[in-house]
Structures are given as C-alpha cells and as structure tokens.
N, C-alpha and C positions, 0 to 999 in steps of 0.2 A: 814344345817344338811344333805341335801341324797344329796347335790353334792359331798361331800367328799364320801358320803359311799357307791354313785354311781359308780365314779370312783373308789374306793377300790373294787368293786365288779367284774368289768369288769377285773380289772388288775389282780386280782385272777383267773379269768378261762384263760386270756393270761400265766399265769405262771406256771397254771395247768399241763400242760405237762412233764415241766422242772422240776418239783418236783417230779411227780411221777417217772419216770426217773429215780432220783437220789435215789428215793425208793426202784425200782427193784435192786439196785445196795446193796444195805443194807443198807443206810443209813435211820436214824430216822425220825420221824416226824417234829420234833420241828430245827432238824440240817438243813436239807431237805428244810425247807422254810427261816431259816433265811440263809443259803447259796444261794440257787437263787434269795430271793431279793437282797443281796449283789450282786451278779453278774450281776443284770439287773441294779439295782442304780446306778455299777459303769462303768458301757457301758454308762450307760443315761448322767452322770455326764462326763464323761470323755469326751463323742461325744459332749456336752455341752461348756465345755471348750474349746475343737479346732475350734470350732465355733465361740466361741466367739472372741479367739482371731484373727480368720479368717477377722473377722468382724470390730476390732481393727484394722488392714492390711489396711483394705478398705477404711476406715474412716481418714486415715493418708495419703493415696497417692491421697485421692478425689481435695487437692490444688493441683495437679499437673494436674486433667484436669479442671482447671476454666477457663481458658480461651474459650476452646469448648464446656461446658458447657455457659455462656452466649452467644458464640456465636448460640447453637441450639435453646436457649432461646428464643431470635432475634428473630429467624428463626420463629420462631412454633407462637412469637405473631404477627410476620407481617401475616403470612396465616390465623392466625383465626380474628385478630381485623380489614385487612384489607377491606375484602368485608361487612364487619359490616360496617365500617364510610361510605365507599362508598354509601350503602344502605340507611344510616341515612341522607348522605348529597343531596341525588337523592328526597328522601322526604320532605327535608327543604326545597328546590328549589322549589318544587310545591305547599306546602299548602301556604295558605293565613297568611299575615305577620300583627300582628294586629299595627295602625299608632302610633307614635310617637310622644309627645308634646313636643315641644322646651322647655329650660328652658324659663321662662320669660314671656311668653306671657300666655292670659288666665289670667293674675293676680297673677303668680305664679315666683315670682319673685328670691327669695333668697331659702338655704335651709339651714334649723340651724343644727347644728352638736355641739355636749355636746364636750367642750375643755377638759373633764375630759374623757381619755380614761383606762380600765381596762389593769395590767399589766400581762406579759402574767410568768405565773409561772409553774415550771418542780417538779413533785415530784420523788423522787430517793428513791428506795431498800436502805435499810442499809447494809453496805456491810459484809457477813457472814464470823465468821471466823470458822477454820479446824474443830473445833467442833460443832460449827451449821450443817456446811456441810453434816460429818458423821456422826449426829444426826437423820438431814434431809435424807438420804440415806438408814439409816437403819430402817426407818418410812416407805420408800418405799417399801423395800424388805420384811419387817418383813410379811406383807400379803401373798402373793408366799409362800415366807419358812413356816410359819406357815400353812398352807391350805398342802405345801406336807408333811411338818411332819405328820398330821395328818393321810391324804392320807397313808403314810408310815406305821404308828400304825395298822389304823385300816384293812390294804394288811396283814400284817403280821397275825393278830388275826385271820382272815375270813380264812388265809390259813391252818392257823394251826386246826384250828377248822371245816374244808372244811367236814370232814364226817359226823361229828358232827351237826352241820349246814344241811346237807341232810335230816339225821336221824328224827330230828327237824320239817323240811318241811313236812316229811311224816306222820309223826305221828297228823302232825294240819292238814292233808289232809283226816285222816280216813283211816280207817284200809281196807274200802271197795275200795279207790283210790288210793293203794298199785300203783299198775302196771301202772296207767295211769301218777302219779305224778313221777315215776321212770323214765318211756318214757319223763317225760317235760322236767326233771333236762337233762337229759342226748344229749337230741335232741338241748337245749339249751345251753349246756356247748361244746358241738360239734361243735354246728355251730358257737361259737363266736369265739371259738381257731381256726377253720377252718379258718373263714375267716382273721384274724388278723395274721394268716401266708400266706396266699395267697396276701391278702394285702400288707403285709412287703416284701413277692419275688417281686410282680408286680413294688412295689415303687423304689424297691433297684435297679431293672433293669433299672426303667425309668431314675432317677437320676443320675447310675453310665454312663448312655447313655449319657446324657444331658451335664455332669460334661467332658464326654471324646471328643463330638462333640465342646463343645465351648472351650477345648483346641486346639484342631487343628484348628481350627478357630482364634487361637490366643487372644483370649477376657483375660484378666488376673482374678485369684482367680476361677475359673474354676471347681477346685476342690468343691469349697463353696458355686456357685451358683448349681452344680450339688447337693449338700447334701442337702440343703435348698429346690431343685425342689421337693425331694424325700420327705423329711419328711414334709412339708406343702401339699403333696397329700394325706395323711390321712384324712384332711379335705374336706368333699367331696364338687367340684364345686369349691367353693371359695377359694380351698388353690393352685390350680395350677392357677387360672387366677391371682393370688395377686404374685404370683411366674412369669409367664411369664411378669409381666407389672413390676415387677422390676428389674427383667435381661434388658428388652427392654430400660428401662430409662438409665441403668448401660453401658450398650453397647451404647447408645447413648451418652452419657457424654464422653466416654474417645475415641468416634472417631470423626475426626473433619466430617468426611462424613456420609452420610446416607447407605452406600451400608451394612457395618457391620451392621448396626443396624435393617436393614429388613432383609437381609439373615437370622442372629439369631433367628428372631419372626417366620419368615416362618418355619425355621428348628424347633422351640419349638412347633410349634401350628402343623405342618404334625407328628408329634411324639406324641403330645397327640390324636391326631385325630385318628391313628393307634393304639394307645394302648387304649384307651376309647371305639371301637366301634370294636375293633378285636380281641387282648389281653385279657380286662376285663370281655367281656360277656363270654366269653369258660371258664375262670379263675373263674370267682366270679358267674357264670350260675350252677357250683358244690360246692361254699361253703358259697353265701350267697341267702336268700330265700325273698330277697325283691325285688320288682319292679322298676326301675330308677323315677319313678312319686313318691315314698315312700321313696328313699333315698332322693330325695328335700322338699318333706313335712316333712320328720324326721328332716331334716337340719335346717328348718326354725322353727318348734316347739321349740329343744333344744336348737336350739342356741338363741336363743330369752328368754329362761330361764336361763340358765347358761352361755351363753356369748361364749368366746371360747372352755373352756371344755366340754361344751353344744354340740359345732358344733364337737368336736371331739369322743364323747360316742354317736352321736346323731344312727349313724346305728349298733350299736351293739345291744343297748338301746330299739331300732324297732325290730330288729332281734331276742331278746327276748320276745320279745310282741308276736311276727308274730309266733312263735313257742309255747307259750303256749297257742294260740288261737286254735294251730291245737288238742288239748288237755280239753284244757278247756272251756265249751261251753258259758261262758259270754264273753268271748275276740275272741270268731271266727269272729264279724266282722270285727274285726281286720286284721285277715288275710287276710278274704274276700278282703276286700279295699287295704291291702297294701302287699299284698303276691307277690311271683314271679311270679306268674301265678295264674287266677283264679280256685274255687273251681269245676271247670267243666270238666267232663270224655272226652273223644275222642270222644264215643256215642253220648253223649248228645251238641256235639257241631255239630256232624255232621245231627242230630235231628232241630237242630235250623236253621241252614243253610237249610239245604232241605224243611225243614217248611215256608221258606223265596223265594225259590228256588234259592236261590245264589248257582249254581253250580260250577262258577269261582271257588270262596275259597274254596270249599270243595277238588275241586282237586288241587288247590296251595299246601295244607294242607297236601294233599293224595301223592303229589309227593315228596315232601319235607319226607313222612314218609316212601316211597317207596325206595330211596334214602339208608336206613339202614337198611330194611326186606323186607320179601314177600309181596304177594295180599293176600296169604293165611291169614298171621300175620293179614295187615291190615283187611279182614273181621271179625276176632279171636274179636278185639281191638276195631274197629269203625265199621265200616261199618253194622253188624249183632246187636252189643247195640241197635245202634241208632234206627234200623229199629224195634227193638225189646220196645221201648220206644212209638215209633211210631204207633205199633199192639195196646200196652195195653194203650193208648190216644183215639184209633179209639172205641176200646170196650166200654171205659167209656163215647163215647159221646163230647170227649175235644176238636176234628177237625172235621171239617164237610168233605162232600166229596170235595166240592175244594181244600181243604189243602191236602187230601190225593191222589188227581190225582196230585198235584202238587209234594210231598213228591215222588210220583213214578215215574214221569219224570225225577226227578232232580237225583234219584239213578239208573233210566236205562242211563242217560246222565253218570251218573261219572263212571257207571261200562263197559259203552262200550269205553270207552274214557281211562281207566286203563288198559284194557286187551285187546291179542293181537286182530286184525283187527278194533280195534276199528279208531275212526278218530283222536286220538289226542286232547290234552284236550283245544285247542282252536277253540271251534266249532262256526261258526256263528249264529246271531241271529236268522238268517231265516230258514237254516237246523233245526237246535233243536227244531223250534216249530214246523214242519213237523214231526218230531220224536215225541215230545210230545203227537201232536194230535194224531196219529198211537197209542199211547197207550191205553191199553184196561184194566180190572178190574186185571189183572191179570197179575204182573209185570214178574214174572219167564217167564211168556209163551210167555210174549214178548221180554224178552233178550235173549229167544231160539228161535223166530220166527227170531230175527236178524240174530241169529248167523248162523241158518240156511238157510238162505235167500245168504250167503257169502258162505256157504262151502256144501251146498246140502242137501235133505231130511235127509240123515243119519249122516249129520256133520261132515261129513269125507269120504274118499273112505273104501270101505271093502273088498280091496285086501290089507292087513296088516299081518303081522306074528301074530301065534297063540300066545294066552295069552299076548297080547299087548293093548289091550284096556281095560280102566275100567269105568264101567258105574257107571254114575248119577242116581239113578231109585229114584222114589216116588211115591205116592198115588194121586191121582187127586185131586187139591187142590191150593190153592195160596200159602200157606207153603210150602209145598212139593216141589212146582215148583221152588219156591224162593229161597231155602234151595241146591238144585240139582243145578241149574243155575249156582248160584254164587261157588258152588264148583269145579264144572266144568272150571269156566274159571280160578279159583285159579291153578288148576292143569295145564290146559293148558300151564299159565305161566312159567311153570318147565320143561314144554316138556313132558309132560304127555299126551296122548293118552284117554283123556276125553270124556266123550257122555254121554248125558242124556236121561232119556227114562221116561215116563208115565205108570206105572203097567197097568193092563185091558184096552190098549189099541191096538185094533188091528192091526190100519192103523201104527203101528211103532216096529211091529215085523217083522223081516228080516228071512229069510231063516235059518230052525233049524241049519242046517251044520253051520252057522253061529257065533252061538253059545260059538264055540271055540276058536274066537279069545278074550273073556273076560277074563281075568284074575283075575280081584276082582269088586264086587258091592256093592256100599255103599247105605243105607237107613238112611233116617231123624229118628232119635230118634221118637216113638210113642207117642201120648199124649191118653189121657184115654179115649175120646169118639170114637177113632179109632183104639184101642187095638185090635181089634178080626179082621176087615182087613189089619191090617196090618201085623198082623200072618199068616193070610193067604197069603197074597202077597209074606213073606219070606218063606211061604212052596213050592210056584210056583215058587219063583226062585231057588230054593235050586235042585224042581226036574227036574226044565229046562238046568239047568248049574250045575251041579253037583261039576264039577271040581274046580267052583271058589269060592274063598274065601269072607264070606257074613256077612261085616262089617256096623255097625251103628255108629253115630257120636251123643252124648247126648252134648252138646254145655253148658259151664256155668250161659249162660243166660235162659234158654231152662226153662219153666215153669210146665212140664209135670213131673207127680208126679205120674206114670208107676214107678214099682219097677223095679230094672236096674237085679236084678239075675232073674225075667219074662223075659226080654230080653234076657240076656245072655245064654238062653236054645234056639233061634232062628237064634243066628250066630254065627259066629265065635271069634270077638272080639268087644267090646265097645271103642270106640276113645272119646275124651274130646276136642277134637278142629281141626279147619281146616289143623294150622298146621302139627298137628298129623299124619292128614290123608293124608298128602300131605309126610312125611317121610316114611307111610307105603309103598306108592305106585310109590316113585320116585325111578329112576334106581340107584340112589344114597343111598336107604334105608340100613339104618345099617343092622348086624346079627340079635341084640338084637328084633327087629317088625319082624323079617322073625320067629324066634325061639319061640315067643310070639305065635304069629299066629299059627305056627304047633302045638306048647304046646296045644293048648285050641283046632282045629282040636283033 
C-alpha cells in the first residue's frame, strides 16, 4: 500500500511545476493535470517502446557474434580456472597420498554388484500451446500494469487535490505551526523538483555523451547503450556500475579483440569519474541536501523494502525526511546524521578546532573561504563567533586555562598566517611553538607586539599624507585589544592604512601635529561595566582629533546590552560588522557611508 502512494507522491511534486505552468497560462485544475500526466506517460511510454524495440535489434544480431563470444568465453575460463588447477595440482604433489589395497588380497576377494541396475528416466514440460503462452504472459505482466495503473490513479487524485492536500496538512499541524509546516511543504516540494531536474540535465548529458563517444568508437546500438547509461543513473551507485558491466560484456562479444572492449570501460569509467566527483557535487551541492554517506544508506534501506522502486524514490524519500527534520524537531536527527552538511556554524567549528589546536584545518577552511570574501567577512562569520563561544565557555568555567592558552595560540597562528606579513599558513612545528610559548594572557597585544615587531613602534612610518590613516583605538583590556587587532589587519588586507592604539596610554601618543594624518577612529562597542570610560575615552578623542570621524562597530555577536541611541550621542556613526567598516574606510567606499557619515556629523 505506501509503495504505490509513495511513488505517486514523489511523481506529483516532479510534475508540480508542469502543471502550474499550464495554470499561469489559464488553464484549469482538473485539465492542467490530466494534460501533463498525459504528456509525461506518453514521453514515458513512447521512450519505452524505442527501447524496447532497440533491445529486440540487439537480441537478433547477438547469433551473429557467437562465434567471439565463445571464443572470449575460452579466453576469460583459461585465465581464471587456469592458475586454480595449477595451484590445486602443486598441492596434490605434496600431501600425503593415503595406500591402497589390491583387490584380493586381505581376504577380499570379489565384489558383488546388484545385476539389477535403476533406469535412467527424462521428465519433459508439456509442451504449451498459443494460449497457455498468452495466458502465461499476461500473469507476468499483469503485476507491472496493475501496480502503474494504480500509480497512475492515485498521481492523478494527489495532483488534483495538491492544495487541498496542503490545506489538510496544515490544519492537522495547528493553527500555532502555521508558518513552520508552510516552510516544510515548500522547502520539501522544492527540493525534490530541484533535484529531479538537475538530475535528469546531469543524466541526459551523461548518456547523450556515452551514446555519442561509443558511436564514433564504432560499438553498434549506441544510441541504446547511451539511453540506457542515462536513465539507469537514477539509481544511485548501482545503476551506472550494472550499466558499464553491460556495455563492457556487449562490447566484448561483438569484437574478436580486447582492444575495443577496454578502450570503452576506460572511456565509461573516466566519464563517470568526471561527472560524479566534478559535475555532480557543483550540480546536486544546490539542489539536493544530502550527504554521499546518506545517499548509500538511503539506497540500501529502500531498496531493501521496495526492491527497485525502493532504490529509485530512495533519495528523494531521504531528502524529504532531511527537510522536515530541519523543521520538525523529532526528525532533526535525521538531518543531523544524513544532511549535506552538519548542524554546525563557521564559529563553532572554528571553536572546536582551536580547542583541539588543529590549526592546519582551520586555515585549510580559512583559505578555501578566502578564496570568495574578505578577512574582514571571514572575522564577521568565523573567526569573532568562535572566539565569542570561546569567552562565554571560559566565564562559565567549561575550559581550563590550558584549553584557553591553547585556543590563543592556535588564533594568533591563523590570524598571522592569514594577513599580510604573516608567514604563510604552512608553519613548522618548531616555529609555532616558539610563537606559542611568546604568548601572553592577552591575545590582541600579542598580535600587535607581532605586527609591530615587523613594521616599527608606530606600525608604520608617519610621513604619510594627511587623513590617511585610521586608527584601531580601545580601552585597555583583552577585548579591546582583540577587537582593535583583528580589525586592523582586516583593513590592512584592503590596503588600508590601519594602526591600532591603547586610549591612556602614553608611551603610544606621537607628536600632537601628528594628529592630522587620521582620518576616522573606530571604538569597540561599550559593554555596561565600562560605559562611563569609555565615554570619556570618546570625549578625549573627539577633543584631540576633532577633524576625524568617531565610529563604533556593535558586532551581532556582541553581548552588551548598552543602549545603541547612548552611544550614538558619542560618535558619529554605529557599524554592525567588520565588513561594514572596512566599506566605510576603503578608498573604494561608496557615496552612500560618505553621505551617511556627514548626515549624522
């Protein structure tokens, strides 16, 4: 009973699109679907019969290679049964041979044998006539035809009743899981039409490749082995390997040589190899949301219940599970286990690794995410989460300090290794732990002692044009410093003219004239136990640098529960991310952050 109405189910959101379609266009409900399944039945039926009789072709010209057909026969059983006897008679030569009694001696003289010997008798089939046959024929078929008729009924009813059926779901879901059981239907019904058209481009490509390579290759029916490669790769795994071992055998029967019949395997298997591991993950990486370890446990579960229609609804089947888990909270392990990717943020994986100190992966990770965005982006995304997971683990008591000297080496290792002067994210074992040990309670002040260690006390020369630099400034502190650090070398990245500076500190004030090479200075968002100095810190910058523009940056992760219109009487503008602040201040910055910024001046 639910493999039919399984399948009727699936085949209803594949047709889904075709119907609506035919909707926008004016036609009805009820025309609307009994027109597209017409037109997919009789594509189905139609592709069916050329096949078939493709297959009739094949099956008619196969006495024309019998002769190279036994001869590979030959072939294939001298190479496998020969080293077998050889094996078997190199063993019979050395064991021990038990002796032998003559007849006759010992007292054993004659041996009786019964003169009555059993007669050897044949039983024979009755032989059927034209109506046993087509009796017999239609006993076979009748299973298939009946199981799609059904199929066919119950595609039609689901389709027609497809709002209906919604409405239904929603209302057995409660009136309070409106939105969320809306989000399941639709993320569900999306992702199966997605994929089952990416699917059918990928197959139709592979196939018409395979069908057009092993004509020029001269193999005959070409056409049929190509259609065949295509539509048995629905079946995931098992339908291209039962596909290449029967082109292989076909291509071997009809040449007397082996050259044909390896060339083709090699060409079949470098063509799935290219399309499975190059093709499919860019293709099916946006429209199906399962893991390659869940499309072979979905394969083996379904097909193991339903046989082959099992193996064929088996990842759509998943891909509905994996989508109402992301929804409904009894089926989230579902996802957990067989989703495309696990349930874990950028943060929290860069949290785990640096907890680990595996600083490899985290810059494998980091460059690979480099690769499509900034440093900025990535501190936005990963790098400031994790570190931010990391703070409220240490408050609670979750890491001791080794975990958290470790946590700070492995983020001064990724951030000097990301940003310019750094060494390159292939640091020796021995360097890094000299770097490590060098680190002190206080991560910022050590990737500014670095940076400064390469490019001078003031991190730079300061014979620079006016309003060309913008400083980093914070409150003394390991937030501050950490917060300042990493924004700094985010800018640096862009070619920004970046420096970081400590408020009430002396030994890092430069000559007043100095002053006017800053052009903007940004502050870490205030948290509540530091509200009243860090007010003051922006009244002293405000009367030291008049001219420049005196930005704060409140961060999405940022825990500080300071009202943002308090703030916004102390500068000039509130930023919400690194990126942000890096569009404020690159030479590249729109009108829109220059106009922003005078506005609120």
């Amino acid at each position: 009973m639910l493999e039919p109405l399984a399948l009727a189910s699936i085949l209803s959101l594949v047709i889904a699109p075709l119907i609506r379609t035919m909707r926008r266009v004016g036609i009805g409900q009820l025309p609307a679907t009994l027109l597209s399944v017409v037109l997919v039945s009789t594509a189905v039926v139609g592709i069916g019969t050329i096949l078939a009789f493709q297959l009739v072709a094949v099956t008619g010209d196969l006495p024309k290679y019998r002769a190279a057909i036994r001869t590979k026969i030959a072939t294939v059983r001298e190479l496998t049964e020969r080293p077998f006897a050889r094996i078997e008679a190199e063993l019979s030569a050395v064991s021990p041979q038990a002796p032998s009694t003559p007849v006759g001696k010992r007292g054993i003289n004659t041996v009786t044998v019964s003169p009555t010997m059993p007669l050897p008798v044949e039983v024979r089939a009755p032989r059927l006539t034209t109506r046993d046959q087509l009796a017999r024929l239609f006993s076979l078929a009748w299973g298939p035809i009946g199981e799609a008729g059904l199929v066919l009924v119950l595609l039609i009813f689901i389709s027609i009743e497809h709002e209906s059926l919604r409405d239904r779901l929603i209302r057995l879901a409660g009136q309070t899981e409106v939105s969320r059981t809306i989000r399941t239907l639709g993320d569900a019904a999306q992702g199966v039409s997605r994929f089952f058209f990416s699917q059918f481009v990928v197959n139709l490509t592979f196939g018409t490749l395979i069908g057009v390579l092993l004509g020029v290759a001269g193999v005959p029916h070409a056409a049929l082995w190509g259609a065949l490669s295509g539509l048995v790769r629905f079946v995931p795994y098992l339908g291209v390997m039962a596909a290449g071992i029967v082109i292989a055998m076909f291509v071997a029967a009809i040449d007397p040589g082996w050259q044909l019949a390896v060339s083709c395997i090699v060409l079949f298997v470098a063509l799935e190899v290219i399309v499975a591991n190059v093709v499919e993950p860019k293709v099916y990486g946006h429209s199906s949301g399962l893991s390659p370890l869940a499309v072979i446990v979905s394969a083996l579960f379904w097909g193991a219940m339903w046989g082959p229609v099992g193996l064929l609804l088996s990842t759509p089947l998943t891909l509905c599970l994996v989508v109402a888990g992301r929804h409904v909270r009894g089926l989230e392990p579902v996802t957990i286990l067989l989703g495309d990717a696990p349930s874990v943020s950028g943060g929290q994986r860069f949290y785990q690794r640096a907890l680990t100190g595996d600083a490899y992966t985290i810059l494998r990770d980091a460059q690979a995410y480099l690769r499509r965005a900034s440093f900025a982006r990535y501190c936005d995304q990963v790098l400031l989460p994790g570190l931010s997971i990391a703070a409220a683990d240490r408050r609670s008591g979750q890491i001791d300090a080794t975990q958290v000297a470790t946590i700070q080496g492995t983020t001064a290792t990724v951030a000097a290794a990301l940003t310019q002067g750094g060494r390159g994210p292939m640091l020796s074992r021995r360097r890094r732990s000299r770097d490590v040990s060098l680190l002190d309670a206080n991560l910022g002040a050590h990737l500014r002692q670095m940076r400064e260690a390469r490019q001078g006390r003031w991190q730079g020369s300061l014979d620079v044009p006016l309003r060309s630099v913008v400083l980093c400034a914070g409150l003394p502190g390991e937030r501050d410093a950490v917060l300042s650090e990493l924004l700094v070398r985010s800018l640096r990245e862009a070619d920004v003219d970046a420096r970081s500076a400590t408020i009430d500190r002396d030994d890092e004030r430069p000559d007043p004239d100095k002053s006017e090479l800053v052009s903007t200075i940004f502050l870490p968002y205030p948290l509540e136990d530091q509200l009243e100095p860090w007010i003051g810190a922006a009244t002293r910058l405000r009367d030291n640098v008049p001219h420049a523009l005196l930005a704060t940056i409140r961060l999405s992760i940022d825990t500080s529960t300071v009202s943002q219109p308090v703030v916004e009487q102390h500068v000039d503008i509130v930023l919400r991310s690194f990126e942000e602040a890096l569009a404020f201040v690159a030479p590249e910055r729109s009108a829109k952050w220059q106009g922003t910024a005078a506005a609120v001046r």
